[in-house]
C-alpha positions as CSV (number, residue, x, y, z in Angstrom):
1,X,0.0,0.0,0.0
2,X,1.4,3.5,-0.9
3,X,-1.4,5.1,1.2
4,X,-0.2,6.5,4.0
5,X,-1.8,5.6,7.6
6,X,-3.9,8.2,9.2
7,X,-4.8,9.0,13.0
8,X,-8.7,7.7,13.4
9,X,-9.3,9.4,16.4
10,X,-7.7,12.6,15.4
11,X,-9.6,12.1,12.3
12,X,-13.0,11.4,13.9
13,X,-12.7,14.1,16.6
14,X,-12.1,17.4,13.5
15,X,-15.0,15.6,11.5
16,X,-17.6,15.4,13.9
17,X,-16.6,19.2,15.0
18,X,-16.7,20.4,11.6
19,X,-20.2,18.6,11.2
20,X,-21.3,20.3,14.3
21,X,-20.7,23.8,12.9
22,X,-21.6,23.0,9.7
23,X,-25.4,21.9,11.0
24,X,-25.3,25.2,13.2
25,X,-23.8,27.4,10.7
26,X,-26.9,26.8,8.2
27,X,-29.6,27.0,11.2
28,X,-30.2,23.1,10.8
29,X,-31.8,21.2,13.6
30,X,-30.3,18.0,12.4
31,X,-29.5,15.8,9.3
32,X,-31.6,13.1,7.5
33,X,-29.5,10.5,6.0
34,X,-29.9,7.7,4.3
35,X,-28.8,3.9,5.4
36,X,-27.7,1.4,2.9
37,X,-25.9,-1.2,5.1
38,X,-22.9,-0.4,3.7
39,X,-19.6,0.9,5.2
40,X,-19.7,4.7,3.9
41,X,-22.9,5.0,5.2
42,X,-22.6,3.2,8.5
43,X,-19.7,5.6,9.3
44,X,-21.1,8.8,8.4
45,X,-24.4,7.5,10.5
46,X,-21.6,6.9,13.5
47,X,-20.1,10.5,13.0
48,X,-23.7,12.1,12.2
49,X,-24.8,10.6,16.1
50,X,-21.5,12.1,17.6
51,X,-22.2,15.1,16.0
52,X,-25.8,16.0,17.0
53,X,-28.9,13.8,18.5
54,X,-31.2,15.0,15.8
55,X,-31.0,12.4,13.1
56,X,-33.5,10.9,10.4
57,X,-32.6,7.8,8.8
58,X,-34.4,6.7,5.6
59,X,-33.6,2.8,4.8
60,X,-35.0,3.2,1.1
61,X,-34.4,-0.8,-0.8
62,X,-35.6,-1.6,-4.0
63,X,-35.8,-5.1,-5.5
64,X,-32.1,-5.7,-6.3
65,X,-31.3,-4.2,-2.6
66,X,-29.7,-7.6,-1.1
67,X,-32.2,-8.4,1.9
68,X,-29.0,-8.9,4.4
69,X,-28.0,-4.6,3.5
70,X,-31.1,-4.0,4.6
71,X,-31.2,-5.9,8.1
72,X,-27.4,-4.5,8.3
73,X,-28.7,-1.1,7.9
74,X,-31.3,-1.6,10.8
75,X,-28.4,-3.1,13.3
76,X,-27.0,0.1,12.7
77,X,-29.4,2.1,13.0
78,X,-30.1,-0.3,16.9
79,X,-26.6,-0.2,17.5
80,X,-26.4,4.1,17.5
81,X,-29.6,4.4,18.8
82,X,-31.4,6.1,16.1
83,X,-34.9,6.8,17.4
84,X,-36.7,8.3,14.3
85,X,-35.9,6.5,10.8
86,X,-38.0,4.5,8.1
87,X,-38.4,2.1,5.5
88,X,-39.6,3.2,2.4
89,X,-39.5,0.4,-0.7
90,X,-38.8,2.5,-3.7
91,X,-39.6,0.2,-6.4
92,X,-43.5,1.7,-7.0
93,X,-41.8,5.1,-7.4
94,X,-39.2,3.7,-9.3
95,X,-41.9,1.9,-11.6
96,X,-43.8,5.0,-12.5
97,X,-40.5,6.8,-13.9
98,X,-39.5,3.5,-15.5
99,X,-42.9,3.2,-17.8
100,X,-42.4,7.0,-19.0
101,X,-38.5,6.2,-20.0
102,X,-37.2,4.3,-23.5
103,X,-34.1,3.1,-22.7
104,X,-34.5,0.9,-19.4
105,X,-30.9,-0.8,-19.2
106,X,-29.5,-1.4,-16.0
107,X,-27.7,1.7,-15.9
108,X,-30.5,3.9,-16.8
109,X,-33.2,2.7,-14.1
110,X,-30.4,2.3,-11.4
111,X,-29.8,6.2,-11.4
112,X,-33.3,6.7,-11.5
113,X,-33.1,4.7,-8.1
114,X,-30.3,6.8,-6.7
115,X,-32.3,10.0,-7.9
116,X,-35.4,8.8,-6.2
117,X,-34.0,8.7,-2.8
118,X,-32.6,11.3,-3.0
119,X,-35.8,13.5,-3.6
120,X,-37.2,11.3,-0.8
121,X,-33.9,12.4,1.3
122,X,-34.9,15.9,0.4
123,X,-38.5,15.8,1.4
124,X,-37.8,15.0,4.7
125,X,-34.9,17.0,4.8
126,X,-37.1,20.2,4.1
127,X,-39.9,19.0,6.6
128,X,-37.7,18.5,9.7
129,X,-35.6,21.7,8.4
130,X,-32.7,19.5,8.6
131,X,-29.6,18.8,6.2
132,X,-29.0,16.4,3.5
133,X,-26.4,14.5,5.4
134,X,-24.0,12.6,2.4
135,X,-22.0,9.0,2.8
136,X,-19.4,9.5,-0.3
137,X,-16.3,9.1,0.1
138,X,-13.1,10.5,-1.4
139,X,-12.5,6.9,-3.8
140,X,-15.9,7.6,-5.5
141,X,-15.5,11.1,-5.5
142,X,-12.6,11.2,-7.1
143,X,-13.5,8.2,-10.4
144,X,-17.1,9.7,-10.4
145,X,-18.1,6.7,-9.0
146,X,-22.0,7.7,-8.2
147,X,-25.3,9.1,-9.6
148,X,-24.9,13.3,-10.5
149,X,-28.2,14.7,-8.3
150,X,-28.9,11.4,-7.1
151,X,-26.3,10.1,-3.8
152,X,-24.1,12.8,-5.3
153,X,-27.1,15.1,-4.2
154,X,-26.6,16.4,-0.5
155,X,-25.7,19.4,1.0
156,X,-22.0,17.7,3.0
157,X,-19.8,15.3,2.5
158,X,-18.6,14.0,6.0
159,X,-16.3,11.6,4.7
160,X,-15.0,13.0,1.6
161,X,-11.6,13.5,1.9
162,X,-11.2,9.5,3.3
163,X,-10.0,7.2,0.7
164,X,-12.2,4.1,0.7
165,X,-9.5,2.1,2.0
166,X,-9.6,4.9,5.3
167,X,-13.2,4.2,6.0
168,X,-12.5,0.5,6.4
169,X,-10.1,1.2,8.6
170,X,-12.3,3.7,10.6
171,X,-15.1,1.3,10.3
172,X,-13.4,-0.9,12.6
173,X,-11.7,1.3,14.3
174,X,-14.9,3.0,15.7
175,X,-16.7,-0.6,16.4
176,X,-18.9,-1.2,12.9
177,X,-20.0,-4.4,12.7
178,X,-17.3,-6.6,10.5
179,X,-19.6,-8.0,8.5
180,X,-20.3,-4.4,7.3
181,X,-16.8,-3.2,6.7
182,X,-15.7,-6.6,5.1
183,X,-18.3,-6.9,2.1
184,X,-18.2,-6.0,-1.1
185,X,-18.9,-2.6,-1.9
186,X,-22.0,-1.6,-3.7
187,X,-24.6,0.6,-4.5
188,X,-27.1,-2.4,-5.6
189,X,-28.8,-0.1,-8.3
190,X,-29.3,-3.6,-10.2
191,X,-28.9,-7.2,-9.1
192,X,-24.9,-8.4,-8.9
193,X,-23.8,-5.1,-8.6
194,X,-20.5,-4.6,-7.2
195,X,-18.6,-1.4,-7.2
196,X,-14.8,-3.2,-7.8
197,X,-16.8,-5.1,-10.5
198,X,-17.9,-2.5,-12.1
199,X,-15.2,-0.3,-12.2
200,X,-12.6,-3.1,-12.8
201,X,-10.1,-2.6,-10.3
202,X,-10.0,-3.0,-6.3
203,X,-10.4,-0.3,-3.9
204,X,-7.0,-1.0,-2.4
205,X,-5.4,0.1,-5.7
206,X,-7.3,2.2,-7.2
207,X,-6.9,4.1,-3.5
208,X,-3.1,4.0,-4.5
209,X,-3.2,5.0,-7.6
210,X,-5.8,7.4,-6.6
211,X,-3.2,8.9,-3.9
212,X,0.0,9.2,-6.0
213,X,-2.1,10.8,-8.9
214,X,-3.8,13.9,-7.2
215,X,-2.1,13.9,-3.6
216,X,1.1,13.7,-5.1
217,X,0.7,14.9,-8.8
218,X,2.6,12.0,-10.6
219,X,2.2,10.9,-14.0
220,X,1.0,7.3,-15.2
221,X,4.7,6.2,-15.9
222,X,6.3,7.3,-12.1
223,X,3.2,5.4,-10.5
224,X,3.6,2.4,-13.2
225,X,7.5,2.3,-12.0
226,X,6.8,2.9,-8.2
227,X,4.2,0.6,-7.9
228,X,5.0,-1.9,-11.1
229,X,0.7,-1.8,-11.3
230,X,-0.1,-2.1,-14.9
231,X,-0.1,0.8,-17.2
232,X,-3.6,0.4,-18.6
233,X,-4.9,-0.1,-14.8
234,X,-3.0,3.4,-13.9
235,X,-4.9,5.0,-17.2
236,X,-8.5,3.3,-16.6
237,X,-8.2,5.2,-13.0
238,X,-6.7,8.7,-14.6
239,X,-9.3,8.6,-17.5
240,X,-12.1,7.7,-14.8
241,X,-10.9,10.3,-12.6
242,X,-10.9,13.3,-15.6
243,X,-13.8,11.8,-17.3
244,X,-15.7,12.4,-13.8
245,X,-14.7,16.4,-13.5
246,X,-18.0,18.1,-14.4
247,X,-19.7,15.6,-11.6
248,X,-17.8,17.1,-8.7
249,X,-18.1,20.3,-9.6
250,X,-21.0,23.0,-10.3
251,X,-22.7,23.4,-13.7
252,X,-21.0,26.0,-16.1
253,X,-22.8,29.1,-16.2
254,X,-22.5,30.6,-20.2
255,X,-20.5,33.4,-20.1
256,X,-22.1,36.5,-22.6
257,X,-20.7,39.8,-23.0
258,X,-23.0,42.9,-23.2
């Protein structure tokens, strides 16, 4: 691993305070987030409950949501002690959109999902006058790796500046069930889903190759001879990580002259 090891505690203790002022800072009364069962969101849950007692957890499956992320999600929600949270099923909502759309590949329908909690995250969000609480982090950020206006739709971003590998680590680190750090990441927008499947590459090095590239500005042929990772591995990750630009950042406005 060329990522370098990072203090968890130190880490935990400026995120949760900067969460803290960022809820009060806006005139929030809490943050509505939304539960997968997965690692990023289990951790930004744990942070979120450090950081105020005022949360709303939505647990929003579908039909390709494995049934075991959605009891996971619940033990988390038990284990912090999250009072107010539901269940919503999405896949009526996600059926109306579906019929009114042509193309309905995989890819199509599965950011429709991702869109459709987040309006749900929203809703609630506006009715508690809470915030948008996100569960990114800096590995999906950074290769685009999610839905523009859909779990890329929040107002903050807890964990992103932690490299996927990082959250693991703080995962267990801050007592996360192992069972949730452990499995395979995925957003489960269709049935098989995996993240590393999808994007061809693990976590691990795409977190290294990740690192070297924007952390420490080197080019595809240093991190190729540092690393000996294959060249067209070190390229899928840069052209993932420039094709992904307009997604992190805010839409062009057209400039005119008058």
């Amino acid at each position: 691993m060329y990522l370098p090891e990072i203090d968890y505690n130190k880490v935990t203790e400026t995120i949760v305070s900067q969460l803290q002022n960022y809820i009060e800072r806006y005139g929030a009364k809490g943050g509505v987030i939304g539960l997968s069962g997965g690692v990023d969101s289990s951790v930004t849950a744990y942070l979120l409950r450090k950081a105020t007692d005022n949360i709303f957890a939505l647990v929003m499956p579908s039909s390709s949501t494995p049934p075991n992320d959605v009891k996971d999600a619940i033990d988390v929600i038990k284990l912090l002690n999250i009072k107010d949270y539901k269940i919503i099923n999405i896949d009526e909502i996600v059926d109306i959109f579906s019929k009114n759309i042509i193309n309905r590949d995989n890819r199509v329908i599965g950011n429709v999902k991702a869109r459709v909690r987040m309006t749900l995250l929203y809703a609630y969000a506006q009715t508690l006058d809470y915030l948008v609480i996100g569960t990114g982090d800096k590995s999906e950020i950074l290769l685009g790796y999610f839905t523009k206006y859909g779990d890329g739709g929040v107002d903050v971003l807890p964990i992103g500046e932690l490299y996927k590998t990082w959250v693991r680590k703080l995962a267990k680190a801050i007592g996360i069930p192992e069972n949730i750090y452990t499995k395979p990441s995925s957003p489960a927008l269709w049935t098989g889903q995996t993240a590393e499947g999808e994007l061809g590459i693990s976590y691990e090095k795409a977190d290294d190759i990740l690192f070297l590239l924007v952390e420490k500005r080197m080019g595809i042929e240093e991190i190729h001879k540092l690393t000996g990772y294959p060249i067209p591995t070190i390229e899928r990750v840069y052209q993932l990580y420039v094709g992904s630009e307009h997604k992190r950042n805010m839409p062009p406005i057209m400039k005119i002259s008058l």
